[in-house]
C-alpha positions as CSV (number, residue, x, y, z in Angstrom):
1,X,97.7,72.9,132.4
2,X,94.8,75.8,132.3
3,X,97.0,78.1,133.3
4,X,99.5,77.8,130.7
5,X,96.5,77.7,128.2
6,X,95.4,80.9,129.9
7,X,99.1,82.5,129.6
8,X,99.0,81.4,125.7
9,X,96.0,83.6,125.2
10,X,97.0,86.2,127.2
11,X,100.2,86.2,125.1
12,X,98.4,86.4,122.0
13,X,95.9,89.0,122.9
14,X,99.0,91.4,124.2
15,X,100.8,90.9,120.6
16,X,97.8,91.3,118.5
17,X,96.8,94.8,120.4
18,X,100.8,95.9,120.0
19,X,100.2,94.8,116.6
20,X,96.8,96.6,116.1
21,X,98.8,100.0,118.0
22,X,101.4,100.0,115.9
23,X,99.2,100.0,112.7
24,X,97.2,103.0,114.3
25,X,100.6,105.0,114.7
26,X,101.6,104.3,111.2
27,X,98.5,105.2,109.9
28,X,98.7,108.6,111.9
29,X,102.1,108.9,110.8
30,X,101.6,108.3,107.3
31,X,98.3,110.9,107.3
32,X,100.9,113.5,109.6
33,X,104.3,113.3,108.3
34,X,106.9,115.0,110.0
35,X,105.5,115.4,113.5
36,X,108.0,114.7,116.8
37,X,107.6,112.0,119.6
38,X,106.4,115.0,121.8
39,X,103.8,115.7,119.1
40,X,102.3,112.2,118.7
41,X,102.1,112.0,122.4
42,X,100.0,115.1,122.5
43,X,98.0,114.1,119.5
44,X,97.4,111.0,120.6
45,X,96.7,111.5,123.9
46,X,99.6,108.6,124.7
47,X,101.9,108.6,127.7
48,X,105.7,109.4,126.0
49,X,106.5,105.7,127.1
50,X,104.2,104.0,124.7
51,X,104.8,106.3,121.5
52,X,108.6,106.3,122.0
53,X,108.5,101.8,122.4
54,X,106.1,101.4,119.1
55,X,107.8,103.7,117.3
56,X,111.5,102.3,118.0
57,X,109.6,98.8,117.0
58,X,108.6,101.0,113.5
59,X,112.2,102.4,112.9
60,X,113.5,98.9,113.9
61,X,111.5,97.0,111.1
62,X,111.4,100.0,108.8
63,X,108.1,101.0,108.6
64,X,108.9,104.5,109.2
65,X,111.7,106.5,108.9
66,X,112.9,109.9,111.0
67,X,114.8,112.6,109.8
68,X,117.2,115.1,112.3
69,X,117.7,118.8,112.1
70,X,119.5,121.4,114.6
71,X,116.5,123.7,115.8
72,X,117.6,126.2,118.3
73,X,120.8,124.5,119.0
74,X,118.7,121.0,119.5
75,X,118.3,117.8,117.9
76,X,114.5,118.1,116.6
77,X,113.7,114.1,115.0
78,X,110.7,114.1,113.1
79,X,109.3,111.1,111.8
80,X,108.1,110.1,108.2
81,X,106.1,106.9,106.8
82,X,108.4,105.1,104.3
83,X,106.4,104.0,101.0
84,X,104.7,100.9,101.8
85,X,105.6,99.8,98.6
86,X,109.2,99.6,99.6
87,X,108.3,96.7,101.7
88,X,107.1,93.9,99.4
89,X,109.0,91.5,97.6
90,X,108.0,91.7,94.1
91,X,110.0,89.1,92.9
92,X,107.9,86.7,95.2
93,X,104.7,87.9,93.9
94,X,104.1,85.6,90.6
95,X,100.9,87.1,89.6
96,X,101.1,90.8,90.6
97,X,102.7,94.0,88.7
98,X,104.9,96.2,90.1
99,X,102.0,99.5,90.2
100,X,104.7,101.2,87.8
101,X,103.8,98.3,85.5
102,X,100.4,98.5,85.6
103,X,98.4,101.1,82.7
C-alpha cells in the first residue's frame, strides 16, 4: 500500500515538472519567435530529445504553432507562439470582456 502511495506522488511530481517545462519553452518561445528545434536546444542548453517531446506536446494542444520554408533545398520549421488569447472560451467567461471590448 506505501508503495503505490509513493508511485502516486512520483506520478504527480513527473507531470507537474513536464508541466512547469513546457510553460518555460512557451515562454521562450513566445519572447523568441521563429527559432528551430536545433536553436532551442542550443539556447536552452536541452538535449534535442526533450525540446523535440515538449514541443510535439505544444503543437499537439496548440500552444504553439510552426511554420516551413525550403532553405538551401531543406525543410527549415520554425516555431511561433499562438496568441494566448486564442485559447479561452469567452463564451464561458460570464463576467469577463473580450480585451477588444474593454476601453
Amino acid at each position: 500500500m506505501i508503495e503505490m502511495l509513493k508511485l502516486k506522488v512520483a506520478n504527480q511530481i513527473r507531470r507537474k515538472r513536464a508541466l512547469e517545462t513546457r510553460w518555460f519553452l512557451y515562454e521562450f518561445i513566445d519572447k523568441n519567435p521563429g527559432l528551430t528545434i536545433y536553436d532551442l536546444t542550443k539556447k536552452l542548453n536541452w538535449t534535442l530529445g526533450k525540446v523535440d517531446y515538449h514541443v510535439k506536446k505544444l503543437l499537439k494542444d496548440g500552444i504553439i504553432k510552426n511554420s516551413e520554408e525550403i532553405v538551401n533545398g531543406r525543410v527549415k520549421k520554425a516555431y511561433h507562439p499562438t496568441p494566448f488569447g486564442e485559447h479561452i472560451n469567452w463564451d464561458e467567461m460570464k463576467h469577463t470582456k473580450k480585451p477588444e471590448e474593454v476601453k
